[in-house]
Every structure is written in structure tokens, then in C-alpha cells.
Backbone bond lengths (Angstrom), bond angles and torsions (degrees), N, CA, C in turn:
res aa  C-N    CA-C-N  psi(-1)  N-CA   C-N-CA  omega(-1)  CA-C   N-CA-C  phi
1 X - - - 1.456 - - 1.523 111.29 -
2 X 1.500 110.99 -53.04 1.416 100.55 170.60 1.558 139.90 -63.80
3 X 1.450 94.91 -10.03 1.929 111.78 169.19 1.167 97.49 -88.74
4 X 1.632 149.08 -20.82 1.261 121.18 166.46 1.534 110.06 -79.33
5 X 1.088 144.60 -25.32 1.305 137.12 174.20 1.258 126.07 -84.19
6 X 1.472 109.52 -12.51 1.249 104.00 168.32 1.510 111.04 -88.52
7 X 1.281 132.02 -30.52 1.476 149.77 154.37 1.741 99.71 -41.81
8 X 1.137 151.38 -53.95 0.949 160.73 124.91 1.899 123.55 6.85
9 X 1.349 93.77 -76.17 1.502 118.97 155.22 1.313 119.23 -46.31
10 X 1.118 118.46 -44.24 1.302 117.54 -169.00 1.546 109.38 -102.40
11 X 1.403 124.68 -9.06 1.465 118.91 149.27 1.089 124.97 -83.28
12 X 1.564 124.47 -22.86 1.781 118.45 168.16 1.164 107.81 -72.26
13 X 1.585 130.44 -18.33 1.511 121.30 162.63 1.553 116.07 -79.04
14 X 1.008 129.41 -38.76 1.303 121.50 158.02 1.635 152.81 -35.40
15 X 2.071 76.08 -51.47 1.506 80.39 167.19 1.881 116.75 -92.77
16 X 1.171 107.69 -13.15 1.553 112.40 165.19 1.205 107.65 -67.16
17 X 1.341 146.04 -35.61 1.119 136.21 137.02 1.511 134.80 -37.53
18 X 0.661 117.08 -24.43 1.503 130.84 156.32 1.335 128.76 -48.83
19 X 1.623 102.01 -65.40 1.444 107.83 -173.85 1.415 105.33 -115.00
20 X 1.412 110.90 36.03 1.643 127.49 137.23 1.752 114.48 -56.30
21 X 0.810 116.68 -65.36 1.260 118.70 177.22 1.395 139.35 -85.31
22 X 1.581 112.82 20.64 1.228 104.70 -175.44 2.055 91.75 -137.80
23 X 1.480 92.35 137.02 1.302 116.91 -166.46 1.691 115.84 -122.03
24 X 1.274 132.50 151.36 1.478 116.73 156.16 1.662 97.68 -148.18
25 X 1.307 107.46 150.27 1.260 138.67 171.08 1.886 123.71 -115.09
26 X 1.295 125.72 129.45 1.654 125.81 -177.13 0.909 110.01 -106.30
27 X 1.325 125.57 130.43 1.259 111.13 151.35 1.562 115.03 -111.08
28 X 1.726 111.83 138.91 1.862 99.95 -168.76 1.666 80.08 -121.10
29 X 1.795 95.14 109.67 1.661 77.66 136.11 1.563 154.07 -111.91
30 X 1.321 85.26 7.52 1.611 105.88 175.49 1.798 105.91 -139.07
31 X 1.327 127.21 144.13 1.430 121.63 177.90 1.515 94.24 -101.50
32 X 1.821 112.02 118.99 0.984 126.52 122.37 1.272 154.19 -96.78
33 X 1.768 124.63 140.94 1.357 114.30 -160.39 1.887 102.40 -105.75
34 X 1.157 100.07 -6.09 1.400 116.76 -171.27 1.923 100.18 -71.14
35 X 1.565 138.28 129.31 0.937 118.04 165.49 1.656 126.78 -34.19
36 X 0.966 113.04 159.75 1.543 123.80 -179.61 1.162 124.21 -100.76
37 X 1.541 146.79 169.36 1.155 141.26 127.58 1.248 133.96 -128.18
38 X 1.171 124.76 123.27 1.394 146.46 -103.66 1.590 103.45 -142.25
39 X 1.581 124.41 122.67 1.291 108.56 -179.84 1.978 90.56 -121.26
40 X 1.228 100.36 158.24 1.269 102.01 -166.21 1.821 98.75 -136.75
41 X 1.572 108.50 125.01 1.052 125.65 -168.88 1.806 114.75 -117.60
42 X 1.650 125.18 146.02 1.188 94.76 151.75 1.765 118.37 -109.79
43 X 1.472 88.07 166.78 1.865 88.24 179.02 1.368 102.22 -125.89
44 X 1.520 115.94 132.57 1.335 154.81 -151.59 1.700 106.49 -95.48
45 X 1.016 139.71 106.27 1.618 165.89 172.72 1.142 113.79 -97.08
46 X 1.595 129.38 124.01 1.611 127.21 153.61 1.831 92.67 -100.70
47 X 1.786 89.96 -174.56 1.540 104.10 163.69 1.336 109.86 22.61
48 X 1.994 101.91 90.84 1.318 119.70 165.09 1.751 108.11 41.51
49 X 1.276 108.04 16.71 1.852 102.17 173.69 1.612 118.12 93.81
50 X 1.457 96.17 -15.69 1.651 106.16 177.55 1.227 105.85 -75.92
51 X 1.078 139.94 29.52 1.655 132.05 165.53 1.101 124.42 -173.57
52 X 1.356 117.54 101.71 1.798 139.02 -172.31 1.747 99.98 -43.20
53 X 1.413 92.55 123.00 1.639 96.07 157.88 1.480 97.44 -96.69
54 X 1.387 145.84 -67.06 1.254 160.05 144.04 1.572 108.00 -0.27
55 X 1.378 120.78 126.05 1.705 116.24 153.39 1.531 128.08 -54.91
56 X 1.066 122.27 122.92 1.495 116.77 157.04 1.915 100.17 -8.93
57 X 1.616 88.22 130.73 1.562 105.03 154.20 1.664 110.80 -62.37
58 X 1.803 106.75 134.37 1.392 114.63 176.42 1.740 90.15 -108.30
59 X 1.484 118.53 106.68 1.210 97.60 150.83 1.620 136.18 -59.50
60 X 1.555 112.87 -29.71 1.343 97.45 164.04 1.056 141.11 -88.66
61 X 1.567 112.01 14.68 1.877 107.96 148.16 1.202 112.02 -88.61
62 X 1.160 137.00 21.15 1.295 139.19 159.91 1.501 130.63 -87.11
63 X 1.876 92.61 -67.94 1.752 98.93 171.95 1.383 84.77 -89.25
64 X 0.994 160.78 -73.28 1.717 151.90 -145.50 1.659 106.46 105.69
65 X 1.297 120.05 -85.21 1.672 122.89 176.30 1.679 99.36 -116.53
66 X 1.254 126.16 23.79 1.487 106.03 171.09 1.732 101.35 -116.80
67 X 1.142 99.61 167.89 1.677 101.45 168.34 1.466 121.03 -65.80
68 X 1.095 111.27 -168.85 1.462 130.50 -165.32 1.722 92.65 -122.48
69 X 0.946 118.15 123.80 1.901 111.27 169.20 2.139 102.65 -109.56
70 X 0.866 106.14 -32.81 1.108 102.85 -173.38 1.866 125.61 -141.10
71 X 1.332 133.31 146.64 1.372 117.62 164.96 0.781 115.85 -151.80
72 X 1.333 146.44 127.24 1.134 162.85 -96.36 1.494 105.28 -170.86
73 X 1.784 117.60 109.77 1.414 117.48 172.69 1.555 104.71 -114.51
74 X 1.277 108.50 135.38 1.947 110.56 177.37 1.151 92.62 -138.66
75 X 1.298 113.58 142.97 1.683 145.17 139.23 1.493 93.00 -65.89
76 X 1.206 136.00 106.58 1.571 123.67 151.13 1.680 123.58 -90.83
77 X 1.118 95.48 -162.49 1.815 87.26 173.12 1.396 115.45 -103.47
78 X 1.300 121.59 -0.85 1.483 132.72 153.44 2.181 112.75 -53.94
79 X 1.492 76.33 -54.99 1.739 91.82 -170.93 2.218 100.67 -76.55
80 X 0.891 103.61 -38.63 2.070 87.07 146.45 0.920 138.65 -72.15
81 X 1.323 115.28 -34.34 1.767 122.15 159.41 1.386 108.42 -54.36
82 X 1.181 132.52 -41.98 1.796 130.15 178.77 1.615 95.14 -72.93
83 X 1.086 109.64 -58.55 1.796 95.50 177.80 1.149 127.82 -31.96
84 X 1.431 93.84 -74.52 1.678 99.30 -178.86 1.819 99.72 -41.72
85 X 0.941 139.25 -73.16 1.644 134.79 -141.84 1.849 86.61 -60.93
86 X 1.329 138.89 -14.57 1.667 104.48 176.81 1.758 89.12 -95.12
87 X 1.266 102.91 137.82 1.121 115.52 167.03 1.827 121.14 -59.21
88 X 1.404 124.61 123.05 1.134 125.06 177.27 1.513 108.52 -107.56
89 X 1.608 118.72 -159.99 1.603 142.05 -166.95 1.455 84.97 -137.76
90 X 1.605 83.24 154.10 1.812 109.78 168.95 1.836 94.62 -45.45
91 X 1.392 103.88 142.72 1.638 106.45 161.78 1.817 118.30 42.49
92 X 1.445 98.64 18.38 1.554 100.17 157.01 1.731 120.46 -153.05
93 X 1.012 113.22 120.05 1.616 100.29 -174.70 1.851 106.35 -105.54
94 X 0.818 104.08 145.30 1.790 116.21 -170.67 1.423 111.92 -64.31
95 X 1.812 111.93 -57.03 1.484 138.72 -161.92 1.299 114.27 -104.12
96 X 1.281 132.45 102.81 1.734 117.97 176.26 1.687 107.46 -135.06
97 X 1.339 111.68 97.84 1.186 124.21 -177.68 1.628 118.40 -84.90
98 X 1.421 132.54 150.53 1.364 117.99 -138.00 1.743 75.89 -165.88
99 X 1.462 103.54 114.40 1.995 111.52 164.77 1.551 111.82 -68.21
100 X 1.041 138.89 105.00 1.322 114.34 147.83 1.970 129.61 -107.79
101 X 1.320 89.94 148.36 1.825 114.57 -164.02 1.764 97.67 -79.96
102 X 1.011 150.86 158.11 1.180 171.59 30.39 1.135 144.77 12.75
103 X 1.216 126.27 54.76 1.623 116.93 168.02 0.950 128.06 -87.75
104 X 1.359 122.93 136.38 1.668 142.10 -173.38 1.379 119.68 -102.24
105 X 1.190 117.73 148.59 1.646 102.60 -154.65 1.668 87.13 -102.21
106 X 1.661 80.49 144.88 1.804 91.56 -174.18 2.021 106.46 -114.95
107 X 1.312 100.94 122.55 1.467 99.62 179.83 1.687 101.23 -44.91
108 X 1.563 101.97 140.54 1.708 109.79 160.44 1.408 116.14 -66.45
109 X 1.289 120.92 122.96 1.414 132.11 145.92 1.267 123.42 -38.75
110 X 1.133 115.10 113.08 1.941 120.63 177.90 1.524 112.99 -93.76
């Protein structure tokens, strides 16, 4: 009995560990209800995230002459899995990779 609860224990810490690190943020600037299409990039962080390895996102190499409707930044659990493998220091991590979503606004079909 006590190896199932500790087995137990030690997967609600695990998986709370898990989704410690994964975050998302939207940005809408236009509401579309029309499907989207969406290019999805990652962006590259040293030192705790304070310093772009990656360029600033260009939305207009993306949509080109259309707007932007939406963007979308996530920490996923892909982008901790790349973390973890560069080795960091107490209270500093080297690598912090970050998905971001893209949607481009698509004229409605009549």
C-alpha cells in the first residue's frame, strides 16, 4: 500500500513538474472566424530569456501585404525538452526556446 502511494506521489510531482514550464500568451488583432493559416516559428533566448539569439519577428515576411490577425507565443514541452539538453548553472539557464503561431488575415469568401 505504501509503494502505491508513494508511486502516486511521485507522479503528481512529476507531472506538476511538467507544466511548470510551459506558458502561452495571444495576441488578437483582428477576430477571425474564417479558418486560418498559420506559420509557426521558434524564437531562440540566452540568459534566463533576457537576450534574443533569434531576430525580432517580421510580420511582413510572413503575411507579405496582408495583416496579422493573431500571434501566438508558447513555451511548450518540446521547447523544455531542448532546454533541459543545454546544460545550465544554479539560477541561470543558457537556452530558452519559445514557439511562435502566426496568423494572417485571410479575406472572407462570399
Amino acid at each position: 500500500m505504501n509503494n502505491f502511494r508513494t508511486l502516486r506521489f511521485a507522479l503528481l510531482l512529476g507531472f506538476m513538474y511538467l507544466g511548470l514550464g510551459c506558458s502561452t500568451i495571444t495576441f488578437v488583432q483582428v477576430e477571425q472566424e474564417e479558418p486560418k493559416n498559420t506559420e509557426t516559428r521558434w524564437h531562440h533566448t540566452t540568459l534566463n530569456g533576457m537576450v534574443e539569439i533569434s531576430r525580432p519577428l517580421n510580420t511582413q515576411s510572413i503575411c507579405g501585404d496582408k495583416a496579422w490577425t493573431e500571434i501566438t507565443t508558447e513555451h511548450t514541452f518540446y521547447n523544455w525538452l531542448a532546454q533541459v539538453i543545454i546544460p545550465g548553472i544554479e539560477f541561470l539557464v543558457f537556452y530558452s526556446p519559445w514557439t511562435t503561431e502566426v496568423a494572417c488575415h485571410e479575406a472572407a469568401v462570399q
